[in-house]
C-alpha positions as CSV (number, residue, x, y, z in Angstrom):
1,X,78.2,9.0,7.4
2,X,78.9,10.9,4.4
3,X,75.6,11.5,1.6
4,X,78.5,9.2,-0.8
5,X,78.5,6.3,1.5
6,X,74.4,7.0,2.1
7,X,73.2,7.0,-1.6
8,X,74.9,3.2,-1.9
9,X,72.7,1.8,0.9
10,X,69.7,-0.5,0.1
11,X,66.3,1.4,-0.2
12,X,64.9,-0.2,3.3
13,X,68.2,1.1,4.9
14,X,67.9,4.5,3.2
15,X,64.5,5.1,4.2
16,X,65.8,4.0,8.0
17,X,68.6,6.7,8.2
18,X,66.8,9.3,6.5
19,X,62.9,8.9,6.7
20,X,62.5,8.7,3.1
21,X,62.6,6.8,-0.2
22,X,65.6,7.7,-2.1
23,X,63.5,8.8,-5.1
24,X,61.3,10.9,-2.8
25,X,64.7,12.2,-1.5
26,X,66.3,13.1,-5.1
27,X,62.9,15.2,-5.8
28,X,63.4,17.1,-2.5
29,X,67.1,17.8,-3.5
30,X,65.3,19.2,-7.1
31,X,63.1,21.4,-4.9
32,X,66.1,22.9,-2.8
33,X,68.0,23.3,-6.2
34,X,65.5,25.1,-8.2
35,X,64.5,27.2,-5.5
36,X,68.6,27.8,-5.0
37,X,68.6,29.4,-8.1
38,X,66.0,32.0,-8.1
39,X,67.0,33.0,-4.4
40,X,68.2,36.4,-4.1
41,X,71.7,36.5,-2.3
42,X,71.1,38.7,0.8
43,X,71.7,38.6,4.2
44,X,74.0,35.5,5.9
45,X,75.0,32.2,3.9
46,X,73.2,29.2,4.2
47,X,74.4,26.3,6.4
48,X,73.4,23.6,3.7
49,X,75.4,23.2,0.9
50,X,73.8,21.9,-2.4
51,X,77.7,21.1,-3.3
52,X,77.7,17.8,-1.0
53,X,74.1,16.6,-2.6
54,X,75.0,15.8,-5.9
């Protein structure tokens, strides 16, 4: 399942598949961000990419 088709399930569902609330989820995606930005880019690329989180 791609995060598109995830974000347009019901909040029970949501919570199901990912172990969270979808608001709890969008402030951990704010977290990753912010922290995103004042990381220093050394050493390898991350696996994660913030591209697919919007």
């Amino acid at each position: 399942m791609t995060y598109e088709q995830v974000k347009s399930l019901k909040s029970e569902n949501f919570k199901r598949l990912c172990g969270v609330r979808p608001n709890t989820f969008s402030k951990m995606v704010e977290v990753v961000r912010s922290q995103e930005r004042t990381k220093q880019k050394t050493g390898r690329p991350g696996k994660l990419s913030l591209v697919i989180l919007v």
